[in-house]
PyMOL Python script that loads the backbone (N, CA, C, O; Angstrom):
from pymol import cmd

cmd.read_pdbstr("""\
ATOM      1  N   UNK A   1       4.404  -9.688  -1.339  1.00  0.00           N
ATOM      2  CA  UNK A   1       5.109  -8.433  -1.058  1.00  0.00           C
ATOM      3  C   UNK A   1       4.899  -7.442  -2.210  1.00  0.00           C
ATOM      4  O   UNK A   1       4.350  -7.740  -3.271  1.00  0.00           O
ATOM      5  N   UNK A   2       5.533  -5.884  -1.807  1.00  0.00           N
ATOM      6  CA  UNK A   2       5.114  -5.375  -3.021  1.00  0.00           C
ATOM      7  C   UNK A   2       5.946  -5.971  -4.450  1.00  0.00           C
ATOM      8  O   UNK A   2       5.306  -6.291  -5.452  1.00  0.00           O
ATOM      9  N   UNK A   3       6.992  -6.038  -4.402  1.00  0.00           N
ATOM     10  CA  UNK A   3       7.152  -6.339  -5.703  1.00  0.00           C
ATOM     11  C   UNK A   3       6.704  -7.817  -6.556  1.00  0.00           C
ATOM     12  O   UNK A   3       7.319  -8.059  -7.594  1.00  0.00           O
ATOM     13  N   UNK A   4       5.897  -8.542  -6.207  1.00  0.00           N
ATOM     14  CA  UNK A   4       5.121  -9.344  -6.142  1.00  0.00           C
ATOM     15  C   UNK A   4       3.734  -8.686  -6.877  1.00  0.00           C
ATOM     16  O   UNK A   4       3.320  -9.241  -7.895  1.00  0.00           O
ATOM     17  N   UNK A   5       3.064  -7.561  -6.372  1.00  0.00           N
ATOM     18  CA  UNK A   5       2.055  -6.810  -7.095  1.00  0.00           C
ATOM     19  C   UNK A   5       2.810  -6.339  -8.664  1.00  0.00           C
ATOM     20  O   UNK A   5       2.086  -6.453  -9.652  1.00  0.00           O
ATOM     21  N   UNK A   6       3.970  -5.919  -8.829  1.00  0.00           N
ATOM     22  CA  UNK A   6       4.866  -5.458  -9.577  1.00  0.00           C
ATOM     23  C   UNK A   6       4.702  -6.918 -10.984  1.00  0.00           C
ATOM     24  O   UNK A   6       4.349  -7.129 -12.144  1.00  0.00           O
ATOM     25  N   UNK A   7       5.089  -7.357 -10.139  1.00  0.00           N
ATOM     26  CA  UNK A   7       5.198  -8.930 -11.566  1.00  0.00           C
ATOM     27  C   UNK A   7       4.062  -9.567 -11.974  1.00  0.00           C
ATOM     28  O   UNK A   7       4.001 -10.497 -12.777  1.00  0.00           O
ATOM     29  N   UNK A   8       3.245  -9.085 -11.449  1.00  0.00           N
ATOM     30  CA  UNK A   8       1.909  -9.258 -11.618  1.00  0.00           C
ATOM     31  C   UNK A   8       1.227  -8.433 -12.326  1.00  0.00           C
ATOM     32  O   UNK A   8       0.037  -8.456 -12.641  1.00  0.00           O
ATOM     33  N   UNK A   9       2.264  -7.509 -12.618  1.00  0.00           N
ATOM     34  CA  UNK A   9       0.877  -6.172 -13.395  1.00  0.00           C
ATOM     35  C   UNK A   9      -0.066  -6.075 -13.045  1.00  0.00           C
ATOM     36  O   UNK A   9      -1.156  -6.157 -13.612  1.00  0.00           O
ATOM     37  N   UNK A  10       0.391  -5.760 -11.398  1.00  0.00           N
ATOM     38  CA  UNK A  10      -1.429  -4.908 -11.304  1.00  0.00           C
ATOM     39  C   UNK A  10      -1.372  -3.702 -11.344  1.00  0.00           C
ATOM     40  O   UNK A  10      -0.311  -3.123 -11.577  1.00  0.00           O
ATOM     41  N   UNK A  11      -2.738  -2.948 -11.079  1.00  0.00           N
ATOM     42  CA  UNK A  11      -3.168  -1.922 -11.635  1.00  0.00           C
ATOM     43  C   UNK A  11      -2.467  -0.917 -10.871  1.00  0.00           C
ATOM     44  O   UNK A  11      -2.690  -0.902  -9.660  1.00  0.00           O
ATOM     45  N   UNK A  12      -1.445   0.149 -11.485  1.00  0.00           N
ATOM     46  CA  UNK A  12      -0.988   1.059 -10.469  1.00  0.00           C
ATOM     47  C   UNK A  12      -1.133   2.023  -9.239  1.00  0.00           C
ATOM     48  O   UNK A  12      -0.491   2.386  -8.254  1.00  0.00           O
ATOM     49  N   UNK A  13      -2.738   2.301 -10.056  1.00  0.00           N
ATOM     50  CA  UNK A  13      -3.708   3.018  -9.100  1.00  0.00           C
ATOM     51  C   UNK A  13      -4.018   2.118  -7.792  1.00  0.00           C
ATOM     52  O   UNK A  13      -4.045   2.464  -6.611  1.00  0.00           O
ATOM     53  N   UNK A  14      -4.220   0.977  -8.322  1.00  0.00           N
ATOM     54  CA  UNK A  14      -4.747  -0.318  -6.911  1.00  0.00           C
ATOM     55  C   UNK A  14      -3.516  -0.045  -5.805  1.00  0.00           C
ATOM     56  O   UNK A  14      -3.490   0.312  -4.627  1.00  0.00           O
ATOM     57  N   UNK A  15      -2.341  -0.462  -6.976  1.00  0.00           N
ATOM     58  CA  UNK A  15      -1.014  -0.366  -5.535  1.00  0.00           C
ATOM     59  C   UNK A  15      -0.815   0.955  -4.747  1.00  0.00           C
ATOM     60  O   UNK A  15      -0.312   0.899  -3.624  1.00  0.00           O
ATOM     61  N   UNK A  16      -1.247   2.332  -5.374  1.00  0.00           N
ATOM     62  CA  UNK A  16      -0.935   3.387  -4.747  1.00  0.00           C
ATOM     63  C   UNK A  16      -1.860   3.323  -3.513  1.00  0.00           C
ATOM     64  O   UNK A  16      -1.644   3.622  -2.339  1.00  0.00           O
ATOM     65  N   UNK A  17      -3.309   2.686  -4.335  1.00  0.00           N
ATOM     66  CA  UNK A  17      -4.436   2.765  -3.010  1.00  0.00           C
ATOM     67  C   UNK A  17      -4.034   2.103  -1.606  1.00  0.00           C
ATOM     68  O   UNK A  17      -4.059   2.241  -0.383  1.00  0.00           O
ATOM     69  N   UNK A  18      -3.650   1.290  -2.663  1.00  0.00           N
ATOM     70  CA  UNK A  18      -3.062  -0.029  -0.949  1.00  0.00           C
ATOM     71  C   UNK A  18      -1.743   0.206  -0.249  1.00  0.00           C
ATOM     72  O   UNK A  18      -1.311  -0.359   0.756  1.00  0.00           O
ATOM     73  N   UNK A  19      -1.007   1.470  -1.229  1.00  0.00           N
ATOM     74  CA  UNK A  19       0.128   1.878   0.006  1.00  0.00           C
ATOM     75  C   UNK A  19      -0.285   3.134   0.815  1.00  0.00           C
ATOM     76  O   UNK A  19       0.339   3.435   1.832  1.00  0.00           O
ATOM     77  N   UNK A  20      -1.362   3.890   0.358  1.00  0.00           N
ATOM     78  CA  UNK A  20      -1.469   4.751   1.221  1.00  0.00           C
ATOM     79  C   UNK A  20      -2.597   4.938   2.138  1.00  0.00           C
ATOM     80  O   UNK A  20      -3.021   5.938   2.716  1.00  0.00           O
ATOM     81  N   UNK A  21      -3.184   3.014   2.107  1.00  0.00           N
ATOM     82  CA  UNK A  21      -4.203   2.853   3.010  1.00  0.00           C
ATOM     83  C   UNK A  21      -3.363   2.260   4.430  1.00  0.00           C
ATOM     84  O   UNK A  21      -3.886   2.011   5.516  1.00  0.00           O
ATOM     85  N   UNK A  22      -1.538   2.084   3.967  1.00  0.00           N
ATOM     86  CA  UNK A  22      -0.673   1.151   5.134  1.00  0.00           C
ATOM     87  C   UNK A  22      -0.010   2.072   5.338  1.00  0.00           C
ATOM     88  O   UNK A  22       0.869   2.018   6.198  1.00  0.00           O
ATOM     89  N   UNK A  23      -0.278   3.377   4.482  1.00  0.00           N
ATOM     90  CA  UNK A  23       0.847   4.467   5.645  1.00  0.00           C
ATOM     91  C   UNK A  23      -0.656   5.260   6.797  1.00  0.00           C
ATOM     92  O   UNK A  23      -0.452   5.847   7.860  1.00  0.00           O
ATOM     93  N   UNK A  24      -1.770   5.070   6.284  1.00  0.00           N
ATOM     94  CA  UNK A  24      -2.510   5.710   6.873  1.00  0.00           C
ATOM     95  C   UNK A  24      -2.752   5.017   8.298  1.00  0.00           C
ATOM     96  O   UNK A  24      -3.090   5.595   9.330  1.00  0.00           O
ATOM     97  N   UNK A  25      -2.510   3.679   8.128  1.00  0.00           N
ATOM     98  CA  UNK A  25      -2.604   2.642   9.137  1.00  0.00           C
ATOM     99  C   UNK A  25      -1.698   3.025  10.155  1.00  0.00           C
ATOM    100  O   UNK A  25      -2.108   3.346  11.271  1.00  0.00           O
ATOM    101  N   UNK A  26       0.067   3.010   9.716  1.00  0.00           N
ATOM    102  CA  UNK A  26       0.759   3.364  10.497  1.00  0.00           C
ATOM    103  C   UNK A  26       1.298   4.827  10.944  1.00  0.00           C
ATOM    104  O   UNK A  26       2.286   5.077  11.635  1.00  0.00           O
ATOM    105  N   UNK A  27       0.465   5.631  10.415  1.00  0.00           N
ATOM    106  CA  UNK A  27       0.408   7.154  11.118  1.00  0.00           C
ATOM    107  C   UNK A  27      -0.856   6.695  12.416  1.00  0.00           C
ATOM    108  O   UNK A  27      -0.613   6.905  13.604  1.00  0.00           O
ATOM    109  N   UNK A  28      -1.972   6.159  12.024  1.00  0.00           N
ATOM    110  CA  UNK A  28      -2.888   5.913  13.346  1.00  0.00           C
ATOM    111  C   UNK A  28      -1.985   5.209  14.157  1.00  0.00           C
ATOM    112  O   UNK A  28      -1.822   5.721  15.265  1.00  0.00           O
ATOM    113  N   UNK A  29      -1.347   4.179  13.927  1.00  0.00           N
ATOM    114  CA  UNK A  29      -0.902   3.495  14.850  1.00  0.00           C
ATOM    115  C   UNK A  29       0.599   4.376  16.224  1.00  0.00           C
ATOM    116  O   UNK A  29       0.917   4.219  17.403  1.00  0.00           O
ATOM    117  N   UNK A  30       1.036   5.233  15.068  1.00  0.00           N
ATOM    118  CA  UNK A  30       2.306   5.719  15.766  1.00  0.00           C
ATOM    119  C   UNK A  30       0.882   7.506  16.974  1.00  0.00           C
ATOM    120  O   UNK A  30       1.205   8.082  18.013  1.00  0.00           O
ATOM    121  N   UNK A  31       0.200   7.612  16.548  1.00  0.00           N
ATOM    122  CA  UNK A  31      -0.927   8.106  17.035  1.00  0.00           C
ATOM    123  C   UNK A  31      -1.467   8.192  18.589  1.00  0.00           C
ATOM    124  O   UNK A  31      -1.638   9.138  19.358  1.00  0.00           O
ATOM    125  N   UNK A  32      -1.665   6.720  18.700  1.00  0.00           N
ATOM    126  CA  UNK A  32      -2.185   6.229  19.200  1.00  0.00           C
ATOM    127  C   UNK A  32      -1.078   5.824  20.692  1.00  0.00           C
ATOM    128  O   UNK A  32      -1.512   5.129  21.611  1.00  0.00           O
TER     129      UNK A  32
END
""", "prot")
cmd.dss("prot")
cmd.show_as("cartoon", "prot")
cmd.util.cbc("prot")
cmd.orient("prot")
C-alpha cells in the first residue's frame, strides 16, 4: 500500500509517478 512505499524510502518522484499513473487510470475508467 502506499504507506508501505513511505517506510521504504522510496523515491518521491517514483511515488508521485505511480499516483498519477492510478488517477490517470481511473479518470479513463470513469470515461469509459
Amino acid at each position: 500500500q502506499f504507506s508501505d512505499y513511505l517506510r521504504r524510502g522510496a523515491d518521491p518522484k517514483m511515488i508521485s509517478e505511480t499516483f498519477e499513473g492510478i488517477l490517470e487510470r481511473i479518470s479513463t475508467l470513469s470515461n469509459d
